[in-house]
PyMOL Python script that loads the backbone (N, CA, C, O; Angstrom):
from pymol import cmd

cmd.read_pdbstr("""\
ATOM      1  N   UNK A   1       0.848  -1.190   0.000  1.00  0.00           N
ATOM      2  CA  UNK A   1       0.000   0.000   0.000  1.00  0.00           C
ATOM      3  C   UNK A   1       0.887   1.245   0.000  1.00  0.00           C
ATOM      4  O   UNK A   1       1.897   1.313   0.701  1.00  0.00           O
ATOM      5  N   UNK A   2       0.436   2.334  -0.894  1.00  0.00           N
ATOM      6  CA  UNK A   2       1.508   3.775  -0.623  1.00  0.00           C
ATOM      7  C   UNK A   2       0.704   4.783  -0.259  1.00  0.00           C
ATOM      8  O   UNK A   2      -0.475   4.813   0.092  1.00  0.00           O
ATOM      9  N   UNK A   3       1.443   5.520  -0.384  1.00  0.00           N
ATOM     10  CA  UNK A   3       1.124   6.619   0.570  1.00  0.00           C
ATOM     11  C   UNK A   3       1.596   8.080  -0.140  1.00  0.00           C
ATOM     12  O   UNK A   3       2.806   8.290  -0.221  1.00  0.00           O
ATOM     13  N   UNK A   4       0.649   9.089  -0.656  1.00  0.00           N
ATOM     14  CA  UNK A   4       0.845   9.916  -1.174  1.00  0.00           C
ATOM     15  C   UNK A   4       1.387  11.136  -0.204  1.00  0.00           C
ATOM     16  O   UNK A   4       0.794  11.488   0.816  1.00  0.00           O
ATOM     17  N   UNK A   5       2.734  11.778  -0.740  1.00  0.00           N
ATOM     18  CA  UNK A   5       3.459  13.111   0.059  1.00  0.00           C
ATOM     19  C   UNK A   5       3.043  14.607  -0.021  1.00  0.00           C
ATOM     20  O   UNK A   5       3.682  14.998  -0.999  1.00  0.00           O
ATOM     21  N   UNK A   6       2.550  15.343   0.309  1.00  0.00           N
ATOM     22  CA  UNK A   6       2.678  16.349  -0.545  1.00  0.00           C
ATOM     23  C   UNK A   6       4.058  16.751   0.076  1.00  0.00           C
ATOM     24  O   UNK A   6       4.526  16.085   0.999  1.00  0.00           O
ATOM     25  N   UNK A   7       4.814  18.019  -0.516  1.00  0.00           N
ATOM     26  CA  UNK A   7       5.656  18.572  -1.017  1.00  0.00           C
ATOM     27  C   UNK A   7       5.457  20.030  -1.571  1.00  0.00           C
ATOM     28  O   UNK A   7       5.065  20.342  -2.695  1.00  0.00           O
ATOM     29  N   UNK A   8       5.898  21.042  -0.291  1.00  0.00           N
ATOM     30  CA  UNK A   8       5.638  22.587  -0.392  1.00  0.00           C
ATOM     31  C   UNK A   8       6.734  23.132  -0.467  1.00  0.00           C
ATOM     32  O   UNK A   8       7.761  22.604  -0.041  1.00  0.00           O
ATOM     33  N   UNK A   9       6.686  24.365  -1.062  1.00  0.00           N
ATOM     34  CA  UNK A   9       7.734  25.237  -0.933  1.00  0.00           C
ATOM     35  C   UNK A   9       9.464  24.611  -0.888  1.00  0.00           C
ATOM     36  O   UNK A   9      10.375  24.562  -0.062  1.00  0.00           O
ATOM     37  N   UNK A  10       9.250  24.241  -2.178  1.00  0.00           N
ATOM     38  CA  UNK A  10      10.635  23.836  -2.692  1.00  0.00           C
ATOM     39  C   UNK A  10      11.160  24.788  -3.564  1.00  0.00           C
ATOM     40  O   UNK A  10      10.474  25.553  -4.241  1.00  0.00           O
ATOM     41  N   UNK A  11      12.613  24.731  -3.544  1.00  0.00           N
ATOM     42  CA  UNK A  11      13.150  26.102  -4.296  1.00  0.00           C
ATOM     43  C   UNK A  11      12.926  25.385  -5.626  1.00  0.00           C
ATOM     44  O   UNK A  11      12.739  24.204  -5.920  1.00  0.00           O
ATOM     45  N   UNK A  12      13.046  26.988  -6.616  1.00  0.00           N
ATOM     46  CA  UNK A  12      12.476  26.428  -7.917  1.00  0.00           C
ATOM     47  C   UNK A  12      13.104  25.781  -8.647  1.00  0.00           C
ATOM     48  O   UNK A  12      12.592  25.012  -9.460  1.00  0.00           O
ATOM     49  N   UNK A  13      14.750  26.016  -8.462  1.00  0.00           N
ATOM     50  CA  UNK A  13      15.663  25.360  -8.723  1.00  0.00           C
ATOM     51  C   UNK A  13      15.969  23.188  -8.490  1.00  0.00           C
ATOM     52  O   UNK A  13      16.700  22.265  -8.849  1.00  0.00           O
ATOM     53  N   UNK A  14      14.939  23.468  -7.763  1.00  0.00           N
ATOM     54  CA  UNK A  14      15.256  21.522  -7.280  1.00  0.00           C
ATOM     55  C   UNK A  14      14.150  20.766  -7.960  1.00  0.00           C
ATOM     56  O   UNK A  14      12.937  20.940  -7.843  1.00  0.00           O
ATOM     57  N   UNK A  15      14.904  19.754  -8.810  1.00  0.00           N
ATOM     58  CA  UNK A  15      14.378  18.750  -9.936  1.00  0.00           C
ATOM     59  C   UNK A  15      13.547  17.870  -9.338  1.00  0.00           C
ATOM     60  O   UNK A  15      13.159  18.124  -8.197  1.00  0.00           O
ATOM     61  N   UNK A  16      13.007  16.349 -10.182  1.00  0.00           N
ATOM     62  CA  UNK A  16      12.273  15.796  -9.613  1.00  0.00           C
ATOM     63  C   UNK A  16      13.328  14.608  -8.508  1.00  0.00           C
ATOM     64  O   UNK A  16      13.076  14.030  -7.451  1.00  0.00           O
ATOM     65  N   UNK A  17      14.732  14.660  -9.538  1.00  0.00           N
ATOM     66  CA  UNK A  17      15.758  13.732  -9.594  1.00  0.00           C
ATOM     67  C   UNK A  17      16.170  14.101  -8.096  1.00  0.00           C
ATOM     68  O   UNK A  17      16.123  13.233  -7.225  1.00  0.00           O
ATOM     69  N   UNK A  18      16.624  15.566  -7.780  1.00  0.00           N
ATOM     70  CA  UNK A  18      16.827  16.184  -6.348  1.00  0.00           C
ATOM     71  C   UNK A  18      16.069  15.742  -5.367  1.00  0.00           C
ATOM     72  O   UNK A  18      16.426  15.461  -4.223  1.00  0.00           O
ATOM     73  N   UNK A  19      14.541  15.661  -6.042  1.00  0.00           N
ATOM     74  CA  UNK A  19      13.895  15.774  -4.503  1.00  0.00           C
ATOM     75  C   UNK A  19      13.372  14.072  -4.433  1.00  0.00           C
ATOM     76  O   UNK A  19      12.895  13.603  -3.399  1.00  0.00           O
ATOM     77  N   UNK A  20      13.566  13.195  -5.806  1.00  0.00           N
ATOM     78  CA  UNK A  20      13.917  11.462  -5.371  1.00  0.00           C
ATOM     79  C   UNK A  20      15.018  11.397  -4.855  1.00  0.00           C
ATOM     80  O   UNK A  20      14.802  10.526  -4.012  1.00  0.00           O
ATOM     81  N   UNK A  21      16.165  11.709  -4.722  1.00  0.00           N
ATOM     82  CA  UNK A  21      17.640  11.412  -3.991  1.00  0.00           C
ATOM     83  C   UNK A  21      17.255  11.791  -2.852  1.00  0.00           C
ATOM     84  O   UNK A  21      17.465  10.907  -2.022  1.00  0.00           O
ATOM     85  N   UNK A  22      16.698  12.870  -2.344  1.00  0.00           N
ATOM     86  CA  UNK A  22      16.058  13.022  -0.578  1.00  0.00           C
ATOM     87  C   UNK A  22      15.430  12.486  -0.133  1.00  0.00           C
ATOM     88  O   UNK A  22      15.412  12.660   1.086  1.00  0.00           O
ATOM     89  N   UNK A  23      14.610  11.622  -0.601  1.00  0.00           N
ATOM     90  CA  UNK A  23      12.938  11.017  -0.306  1.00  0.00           C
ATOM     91  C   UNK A  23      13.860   9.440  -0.502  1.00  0.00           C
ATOM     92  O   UNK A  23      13.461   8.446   0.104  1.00  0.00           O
ATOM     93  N   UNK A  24      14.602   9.401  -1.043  1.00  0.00           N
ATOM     94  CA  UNK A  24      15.385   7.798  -1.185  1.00  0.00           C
ATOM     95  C   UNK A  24      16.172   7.306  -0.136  1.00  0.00           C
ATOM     96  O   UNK A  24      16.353   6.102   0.042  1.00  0.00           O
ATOM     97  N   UNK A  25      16.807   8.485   0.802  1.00  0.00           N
ATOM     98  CA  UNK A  25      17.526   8.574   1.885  1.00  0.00           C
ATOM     99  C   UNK A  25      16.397   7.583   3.205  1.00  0.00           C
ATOM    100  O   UNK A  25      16.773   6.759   4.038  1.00  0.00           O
ATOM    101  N   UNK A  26      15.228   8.009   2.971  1.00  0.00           N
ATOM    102  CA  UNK A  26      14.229   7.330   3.944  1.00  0.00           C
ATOM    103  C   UNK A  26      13.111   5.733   3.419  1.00  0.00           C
ATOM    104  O   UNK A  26      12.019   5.298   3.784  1.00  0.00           O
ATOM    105  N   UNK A  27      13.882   5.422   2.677  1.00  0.00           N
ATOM    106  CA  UNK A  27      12.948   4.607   1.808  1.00  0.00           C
ATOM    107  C   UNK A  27      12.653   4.448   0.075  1.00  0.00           C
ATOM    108  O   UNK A  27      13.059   5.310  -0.705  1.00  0.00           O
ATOM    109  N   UNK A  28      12.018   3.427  -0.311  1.00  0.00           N
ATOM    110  CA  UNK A  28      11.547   3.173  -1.508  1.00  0.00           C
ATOM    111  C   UNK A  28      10.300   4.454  -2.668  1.00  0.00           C
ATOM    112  O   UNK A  28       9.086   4.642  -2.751  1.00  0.00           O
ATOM    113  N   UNK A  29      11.047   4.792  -3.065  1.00  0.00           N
ATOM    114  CA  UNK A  29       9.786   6.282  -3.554  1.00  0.00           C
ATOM    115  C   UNK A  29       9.579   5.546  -5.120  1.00  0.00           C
ATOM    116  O   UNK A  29      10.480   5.200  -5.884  1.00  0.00           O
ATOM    117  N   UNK A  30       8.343   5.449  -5.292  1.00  0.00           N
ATOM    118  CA  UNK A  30       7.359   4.594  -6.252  1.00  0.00           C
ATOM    119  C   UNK A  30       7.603   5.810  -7.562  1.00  0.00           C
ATOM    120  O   UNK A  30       8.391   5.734  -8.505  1.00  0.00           O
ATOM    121  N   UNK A  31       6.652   6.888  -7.236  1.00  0.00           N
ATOM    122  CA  UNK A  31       7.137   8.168  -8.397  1.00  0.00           C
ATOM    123  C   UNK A  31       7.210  10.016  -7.439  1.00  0.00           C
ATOM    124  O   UNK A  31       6.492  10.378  -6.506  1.00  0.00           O
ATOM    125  N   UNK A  32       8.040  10.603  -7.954  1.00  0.00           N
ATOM    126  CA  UNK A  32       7.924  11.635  -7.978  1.00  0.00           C
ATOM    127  C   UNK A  32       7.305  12.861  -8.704  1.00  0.00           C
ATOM    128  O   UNK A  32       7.880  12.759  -9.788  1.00  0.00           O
ATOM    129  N   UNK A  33       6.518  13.940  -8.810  1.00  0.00           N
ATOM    130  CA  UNK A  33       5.899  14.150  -9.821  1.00  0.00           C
ATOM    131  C   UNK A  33       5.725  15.934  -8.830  1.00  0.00           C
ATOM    132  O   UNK A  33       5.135  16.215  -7.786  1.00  0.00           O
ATOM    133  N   UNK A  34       6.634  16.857  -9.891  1.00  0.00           N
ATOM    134  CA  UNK A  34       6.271  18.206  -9.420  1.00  0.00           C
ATOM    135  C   UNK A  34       5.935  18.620  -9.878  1.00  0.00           C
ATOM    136  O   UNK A  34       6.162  18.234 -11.025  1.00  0.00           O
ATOM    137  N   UNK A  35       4.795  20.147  -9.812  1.00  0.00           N
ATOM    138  CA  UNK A  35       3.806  20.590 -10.413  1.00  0.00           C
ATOM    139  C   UNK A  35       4.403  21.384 -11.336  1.00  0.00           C
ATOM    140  O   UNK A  35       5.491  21.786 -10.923  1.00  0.00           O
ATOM    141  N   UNK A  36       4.126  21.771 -12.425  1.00  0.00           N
ATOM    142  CA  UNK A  36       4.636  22.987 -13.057  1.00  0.00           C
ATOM    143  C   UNK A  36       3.304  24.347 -13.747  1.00  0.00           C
ATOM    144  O   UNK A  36       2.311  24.034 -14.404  1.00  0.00           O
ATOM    145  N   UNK A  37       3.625  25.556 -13.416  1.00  0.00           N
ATOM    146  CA  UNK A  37       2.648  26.154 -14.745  1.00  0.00           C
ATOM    147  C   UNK A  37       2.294  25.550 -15.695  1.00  0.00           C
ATOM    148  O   UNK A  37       3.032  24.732 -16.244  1.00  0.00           O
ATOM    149  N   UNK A  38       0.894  25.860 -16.166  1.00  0.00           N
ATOM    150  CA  UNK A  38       0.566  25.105 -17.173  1.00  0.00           C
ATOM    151  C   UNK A  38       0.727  26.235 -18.593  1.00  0.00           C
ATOM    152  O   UNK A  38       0.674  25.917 -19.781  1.00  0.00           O
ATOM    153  N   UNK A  39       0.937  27.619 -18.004  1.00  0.00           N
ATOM    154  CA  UNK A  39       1.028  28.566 -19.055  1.00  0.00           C
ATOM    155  C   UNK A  39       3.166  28.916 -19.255  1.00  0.00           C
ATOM    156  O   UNK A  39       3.967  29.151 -20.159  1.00  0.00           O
ATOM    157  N   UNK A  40       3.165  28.809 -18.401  1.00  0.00           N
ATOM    158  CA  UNK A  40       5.165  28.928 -18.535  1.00  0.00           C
ATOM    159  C   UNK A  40       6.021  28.154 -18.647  1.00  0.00           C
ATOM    160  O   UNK A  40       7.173  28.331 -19.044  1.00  0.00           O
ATOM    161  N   UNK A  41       5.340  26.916 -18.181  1.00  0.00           N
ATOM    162  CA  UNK A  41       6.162  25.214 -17.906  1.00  0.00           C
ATOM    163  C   UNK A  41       7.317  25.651 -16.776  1.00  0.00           C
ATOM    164  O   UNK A  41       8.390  25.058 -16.889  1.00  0.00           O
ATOM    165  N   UNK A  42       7.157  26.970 -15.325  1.00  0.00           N
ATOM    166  CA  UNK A  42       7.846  26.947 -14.647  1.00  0.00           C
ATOM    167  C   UNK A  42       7.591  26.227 -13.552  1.00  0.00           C
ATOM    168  O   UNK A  42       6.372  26.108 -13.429  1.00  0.00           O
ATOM    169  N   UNK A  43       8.551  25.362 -12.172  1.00  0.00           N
ATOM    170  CA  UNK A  43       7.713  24.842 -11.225  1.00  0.00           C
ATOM    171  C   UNK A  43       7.295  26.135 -10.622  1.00  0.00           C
ATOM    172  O   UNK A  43       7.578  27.296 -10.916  1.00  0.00           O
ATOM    173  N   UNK A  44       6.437  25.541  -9.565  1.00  0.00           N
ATOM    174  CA  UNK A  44       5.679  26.047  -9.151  1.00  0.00           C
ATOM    175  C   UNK A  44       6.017  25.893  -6.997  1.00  0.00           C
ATOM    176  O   UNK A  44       5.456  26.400  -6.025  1.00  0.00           O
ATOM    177  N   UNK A  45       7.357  24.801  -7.191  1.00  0.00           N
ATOM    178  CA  UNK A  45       7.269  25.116  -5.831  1.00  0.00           C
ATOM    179  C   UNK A  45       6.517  23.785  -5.087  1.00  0.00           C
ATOM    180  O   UNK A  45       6.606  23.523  -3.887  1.00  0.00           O
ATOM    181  N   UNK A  46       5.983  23.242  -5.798  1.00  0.00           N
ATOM    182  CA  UNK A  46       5.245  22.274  -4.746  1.00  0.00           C
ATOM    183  C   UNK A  46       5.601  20.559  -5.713  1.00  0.00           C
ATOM    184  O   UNK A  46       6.294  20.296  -6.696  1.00  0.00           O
ATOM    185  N   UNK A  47       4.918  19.915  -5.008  1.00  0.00           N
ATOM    186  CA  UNK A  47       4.797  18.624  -5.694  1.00  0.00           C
ATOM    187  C   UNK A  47       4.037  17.487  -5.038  1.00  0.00           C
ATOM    188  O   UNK A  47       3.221  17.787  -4.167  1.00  0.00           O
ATOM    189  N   UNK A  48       4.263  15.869  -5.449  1.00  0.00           N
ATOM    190  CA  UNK A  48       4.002  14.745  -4.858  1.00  0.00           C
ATOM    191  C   UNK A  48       4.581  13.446  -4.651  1.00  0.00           C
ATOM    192  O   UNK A  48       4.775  12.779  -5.666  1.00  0.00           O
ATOM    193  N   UNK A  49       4.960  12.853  -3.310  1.00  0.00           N
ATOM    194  CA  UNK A  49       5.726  11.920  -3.456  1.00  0.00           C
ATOM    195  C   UNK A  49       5.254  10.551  -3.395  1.00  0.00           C
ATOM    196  O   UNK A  49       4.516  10.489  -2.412  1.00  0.00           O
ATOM    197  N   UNK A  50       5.330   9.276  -4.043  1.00  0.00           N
ATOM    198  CA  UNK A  50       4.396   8.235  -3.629  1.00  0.00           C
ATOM    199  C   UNK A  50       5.824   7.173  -3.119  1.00  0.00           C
ATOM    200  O   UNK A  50       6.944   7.010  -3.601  1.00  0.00           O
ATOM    201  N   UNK A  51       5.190   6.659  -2.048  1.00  0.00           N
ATOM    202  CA  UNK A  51       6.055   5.988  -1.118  1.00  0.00           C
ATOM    203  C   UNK A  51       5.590   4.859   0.000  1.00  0.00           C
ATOM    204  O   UNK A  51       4.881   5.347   0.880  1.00  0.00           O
ATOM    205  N   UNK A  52       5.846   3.489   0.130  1.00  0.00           N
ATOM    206  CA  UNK A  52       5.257   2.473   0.961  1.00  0.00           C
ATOM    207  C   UNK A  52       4.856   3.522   2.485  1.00  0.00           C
ATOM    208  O   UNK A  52       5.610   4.434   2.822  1.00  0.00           O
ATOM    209  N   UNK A  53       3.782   3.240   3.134  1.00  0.00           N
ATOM    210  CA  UNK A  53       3.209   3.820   4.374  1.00  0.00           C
ATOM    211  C   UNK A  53       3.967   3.765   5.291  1.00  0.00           C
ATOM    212  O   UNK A  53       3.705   4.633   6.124  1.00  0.00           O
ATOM    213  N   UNK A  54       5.168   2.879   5.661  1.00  0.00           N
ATOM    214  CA  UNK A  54       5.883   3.010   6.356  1.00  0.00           C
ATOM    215  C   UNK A  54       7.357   3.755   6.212  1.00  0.00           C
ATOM    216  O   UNK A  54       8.223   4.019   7.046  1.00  0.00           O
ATOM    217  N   UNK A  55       7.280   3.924   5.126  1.00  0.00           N
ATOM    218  CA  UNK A  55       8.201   4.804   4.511  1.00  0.00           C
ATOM    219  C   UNK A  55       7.882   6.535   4.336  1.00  0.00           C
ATOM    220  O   UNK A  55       8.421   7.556   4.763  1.00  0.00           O
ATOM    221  N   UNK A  56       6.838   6.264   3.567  1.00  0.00           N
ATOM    222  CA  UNK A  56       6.543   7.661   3.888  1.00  0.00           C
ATOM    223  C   UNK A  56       6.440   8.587   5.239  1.00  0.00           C
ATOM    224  O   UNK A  56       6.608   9.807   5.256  1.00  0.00           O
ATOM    225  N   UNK A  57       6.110   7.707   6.434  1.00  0.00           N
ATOM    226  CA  UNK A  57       6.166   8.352   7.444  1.00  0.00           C
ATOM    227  C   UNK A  57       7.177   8.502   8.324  1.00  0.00           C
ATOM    228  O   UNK A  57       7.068   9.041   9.425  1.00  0.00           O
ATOM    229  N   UNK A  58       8.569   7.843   7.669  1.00  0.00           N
ATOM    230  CA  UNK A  58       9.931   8.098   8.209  1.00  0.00           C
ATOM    231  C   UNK A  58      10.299   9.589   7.184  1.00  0.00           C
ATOM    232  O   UNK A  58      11.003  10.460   7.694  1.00  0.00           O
ATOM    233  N   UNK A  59       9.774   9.774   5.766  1.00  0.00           N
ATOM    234  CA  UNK A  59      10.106  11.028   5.366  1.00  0.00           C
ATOM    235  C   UNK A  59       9.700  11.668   5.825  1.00  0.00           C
ATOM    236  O   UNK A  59      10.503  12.446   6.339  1.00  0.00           O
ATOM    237  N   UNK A  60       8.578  11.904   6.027  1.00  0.00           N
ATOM    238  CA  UNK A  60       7.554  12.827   6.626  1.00  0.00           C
ATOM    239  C   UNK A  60       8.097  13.494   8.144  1.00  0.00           C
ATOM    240  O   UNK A  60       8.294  14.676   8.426  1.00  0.00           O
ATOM    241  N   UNK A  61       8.198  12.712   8.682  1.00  0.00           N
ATOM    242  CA  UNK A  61       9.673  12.881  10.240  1.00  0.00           C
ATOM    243  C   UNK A  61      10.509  13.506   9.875  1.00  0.00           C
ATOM    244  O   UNK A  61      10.664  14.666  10.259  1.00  0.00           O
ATOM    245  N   UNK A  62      11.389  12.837   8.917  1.00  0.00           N
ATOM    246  CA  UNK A  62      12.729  13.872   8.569  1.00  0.00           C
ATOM    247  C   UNK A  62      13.026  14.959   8.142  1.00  0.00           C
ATOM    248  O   UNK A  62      13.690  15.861   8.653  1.00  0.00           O
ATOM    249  N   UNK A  63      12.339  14.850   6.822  1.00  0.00           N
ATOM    250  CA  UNK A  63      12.250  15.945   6.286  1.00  0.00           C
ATOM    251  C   UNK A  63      11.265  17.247   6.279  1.00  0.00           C
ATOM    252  O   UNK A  63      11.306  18.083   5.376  1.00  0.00           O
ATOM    253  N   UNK A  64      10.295  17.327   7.490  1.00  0.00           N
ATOM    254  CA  UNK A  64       9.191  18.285   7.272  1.00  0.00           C
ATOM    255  C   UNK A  64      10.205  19.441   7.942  1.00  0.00           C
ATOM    256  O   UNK A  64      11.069  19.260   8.800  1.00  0.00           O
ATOM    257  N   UNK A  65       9.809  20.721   7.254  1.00  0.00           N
ATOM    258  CA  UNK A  65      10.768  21.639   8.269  1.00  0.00           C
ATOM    259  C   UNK A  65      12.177  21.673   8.117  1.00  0.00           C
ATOM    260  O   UNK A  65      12.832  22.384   8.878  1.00  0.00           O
ATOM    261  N   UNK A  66      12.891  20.809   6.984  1.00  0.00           N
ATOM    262  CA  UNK A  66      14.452  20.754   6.895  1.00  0.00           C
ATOM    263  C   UNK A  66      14.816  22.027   5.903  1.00  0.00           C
ATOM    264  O   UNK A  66      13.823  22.663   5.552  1.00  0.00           O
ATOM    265  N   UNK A  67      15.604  22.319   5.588  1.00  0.00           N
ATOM    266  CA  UNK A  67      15.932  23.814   4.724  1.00  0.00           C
ATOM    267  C   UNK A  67      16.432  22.928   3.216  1.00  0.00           C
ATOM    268  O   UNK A  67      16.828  21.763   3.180  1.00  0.00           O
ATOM    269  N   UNK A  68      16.302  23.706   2.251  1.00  0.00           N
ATOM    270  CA  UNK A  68      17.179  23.342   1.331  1.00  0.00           C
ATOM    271  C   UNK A  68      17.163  24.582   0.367  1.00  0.00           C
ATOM    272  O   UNK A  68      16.145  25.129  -0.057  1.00  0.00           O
ATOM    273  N   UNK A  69      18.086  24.831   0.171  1.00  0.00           N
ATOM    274  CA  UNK A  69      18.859  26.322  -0.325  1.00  0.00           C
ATOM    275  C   UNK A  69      17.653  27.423  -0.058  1.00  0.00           C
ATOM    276  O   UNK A  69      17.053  28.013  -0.956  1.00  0.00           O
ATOM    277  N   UNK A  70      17.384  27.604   1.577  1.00  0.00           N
ATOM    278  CA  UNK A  70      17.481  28.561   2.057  1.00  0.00           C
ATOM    279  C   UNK A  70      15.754  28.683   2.416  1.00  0.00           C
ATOM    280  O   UNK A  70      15.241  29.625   3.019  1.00  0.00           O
ATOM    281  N   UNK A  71      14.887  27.234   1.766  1.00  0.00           N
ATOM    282  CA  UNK A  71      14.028  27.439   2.111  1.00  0.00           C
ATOM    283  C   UNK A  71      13.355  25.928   2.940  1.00  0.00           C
ATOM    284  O   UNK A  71      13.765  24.787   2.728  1.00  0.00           O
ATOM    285  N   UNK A  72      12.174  26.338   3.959  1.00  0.00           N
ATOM    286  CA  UNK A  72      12.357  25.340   5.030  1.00  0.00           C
ATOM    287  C   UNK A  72      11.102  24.405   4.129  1.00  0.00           C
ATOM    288  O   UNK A  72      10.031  24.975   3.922  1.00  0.00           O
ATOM    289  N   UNK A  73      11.237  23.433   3.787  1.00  0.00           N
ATOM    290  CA  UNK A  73       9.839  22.342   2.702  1.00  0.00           C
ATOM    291  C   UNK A  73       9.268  22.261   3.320  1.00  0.00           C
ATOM    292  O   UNK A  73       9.783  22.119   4.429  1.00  0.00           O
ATOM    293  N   UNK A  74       7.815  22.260   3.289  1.00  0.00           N
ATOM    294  CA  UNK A  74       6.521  21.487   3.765  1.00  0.00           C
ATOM    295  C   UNK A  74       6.848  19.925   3.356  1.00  0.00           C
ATOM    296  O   UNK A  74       7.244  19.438   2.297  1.00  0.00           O
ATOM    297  N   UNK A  75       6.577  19.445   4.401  1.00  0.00           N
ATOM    298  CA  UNK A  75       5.952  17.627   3.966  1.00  0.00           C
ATOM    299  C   UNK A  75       4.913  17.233   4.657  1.00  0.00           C
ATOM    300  O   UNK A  75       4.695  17.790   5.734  1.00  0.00           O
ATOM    301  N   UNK A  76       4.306  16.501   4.331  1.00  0.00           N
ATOM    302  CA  UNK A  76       3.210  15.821   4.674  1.00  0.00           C
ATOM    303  C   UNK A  76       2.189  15.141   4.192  1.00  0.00           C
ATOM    304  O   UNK A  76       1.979  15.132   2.980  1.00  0.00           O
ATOM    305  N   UNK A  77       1.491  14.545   4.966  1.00  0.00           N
ATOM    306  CA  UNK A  77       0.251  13.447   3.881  1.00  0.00           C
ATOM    307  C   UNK A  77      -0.797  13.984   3.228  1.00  0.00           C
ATOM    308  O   UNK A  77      -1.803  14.460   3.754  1.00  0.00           O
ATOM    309  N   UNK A  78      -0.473  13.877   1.681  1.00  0.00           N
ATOM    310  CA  UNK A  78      -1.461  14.586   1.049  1.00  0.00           C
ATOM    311  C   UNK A  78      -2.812  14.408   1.257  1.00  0.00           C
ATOM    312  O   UNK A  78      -3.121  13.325   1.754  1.00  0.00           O
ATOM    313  N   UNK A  79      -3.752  15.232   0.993  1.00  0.00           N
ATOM    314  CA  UNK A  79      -4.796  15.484   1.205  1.00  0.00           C
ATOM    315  C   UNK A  79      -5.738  14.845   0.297  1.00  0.00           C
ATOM    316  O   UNK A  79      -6.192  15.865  -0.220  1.00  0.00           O
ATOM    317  N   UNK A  80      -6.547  13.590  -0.440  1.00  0.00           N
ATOM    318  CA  UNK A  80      -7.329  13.851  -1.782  1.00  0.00           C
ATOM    319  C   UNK A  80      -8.153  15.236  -1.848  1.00  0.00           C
ATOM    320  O   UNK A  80      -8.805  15.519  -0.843  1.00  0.00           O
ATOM    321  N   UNK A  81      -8.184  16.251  -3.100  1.00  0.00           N
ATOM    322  CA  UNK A  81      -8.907  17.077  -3.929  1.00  0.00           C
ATOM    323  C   UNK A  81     -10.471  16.567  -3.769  1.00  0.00           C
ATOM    324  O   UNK A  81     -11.052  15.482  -3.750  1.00  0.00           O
ATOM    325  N   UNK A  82     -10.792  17.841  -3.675  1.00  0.00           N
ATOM    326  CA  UNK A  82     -12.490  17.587  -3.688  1.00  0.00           C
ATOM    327  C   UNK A  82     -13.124  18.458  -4.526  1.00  0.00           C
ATOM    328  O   UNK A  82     -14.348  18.412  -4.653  1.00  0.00           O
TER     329      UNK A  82
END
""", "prot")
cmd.dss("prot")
cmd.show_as("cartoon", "prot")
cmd.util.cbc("prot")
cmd.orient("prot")
């Protein structure tokens, strides 16, 4: 069973490849997938991580609140859209 991440306030600069090498440090990550404009093709800063439930909640520990070039990420269990 997995477990969907969200993923806030990432600098705009960090790939999908960046933020699987962080999320790999705690476990098996299924896909990574960050949002981009749909009018600029720039990110946007956010994303989603899919990851076994017990995994995800060792990222979710580590990394919520950690900095990376200068800004502190949101993590946590995504929400489903309504």
């Amino acid at each position: 069973m997995t477990q969907s991440i969200y993923v806030g306030n990432l600098p705009f600069d960090m790939s999908e490849s960046d933020v699987r090498a962080e999320f790999e440090k705690h476990g098996e990550v299924t896909s990574v997938n960050l949002i981009t404009d749909r009018e600029t093709g720039r990110p946007r800063g956010f994303g989603f991580v899919e990851m076994s439930r017990e995994d995800a909640a060792n990222a979710i520990g580590a990394l919520d609140g950690r900095e990376f070039n200068g800004r502190a990420i949101k993590v946590n269990e995504a929400k489903p859209r309504h």
